[in-house]
C-alpha positions, 0 to 999 in steps of 0.5 A: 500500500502506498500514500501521498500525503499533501499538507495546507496552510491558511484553509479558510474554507474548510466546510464548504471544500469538505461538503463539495468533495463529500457530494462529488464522484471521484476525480478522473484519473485517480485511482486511491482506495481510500482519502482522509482529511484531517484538519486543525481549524485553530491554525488553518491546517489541512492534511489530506491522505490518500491510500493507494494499492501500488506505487504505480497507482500512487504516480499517477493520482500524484500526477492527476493531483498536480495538474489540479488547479493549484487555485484556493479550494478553501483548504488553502495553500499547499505547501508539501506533498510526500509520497510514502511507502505504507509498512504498517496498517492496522484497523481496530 
């Protein structure tokens, strides 16, 4: 299992990009399994984690990702994107 992990700063409009993202369809050409996203509304601060199955997967919601428009979608500005390999995944 692989993830990318993208971080924002100066989220301001958290609600509304969480609602929009909640009633859409998944994005073309990205093949995650599974999308968190955490926030601390205190400090405007968004993480959003998104599983893959393959690396190979990974790459290219990574690609789809990027050419996104890096426009304010109310999450902010993006400051980084890490792109990980996942060794332990456990559910309760």
């Amino acid at each position: 299992m692989y993830a990318r992990i993208a971080t924002f700063e100066g989220a301001t409009g958290i609600d509304e990009a969480t609602r929009q993202i909640n009633e859409s369809d998944r994005p073309e050409g990205i093949p995650a399994t599974e999308l968190y996203v955490f926030v601390d509304r205190a400090e405007g601060k968004v993480v959003a984690l998104t599983l893959f199955e393959t690396e190979e997967d990974m790459q290219k919601g990574h690609e789809a990702f990027d050419a996104m428009s890096a426009a304010d979608d109310g999450f902010g500005k993006r400051t980084g994107v890490d792109l990980l390999e996942v060794v332990v995944h456990m559910t309760a």
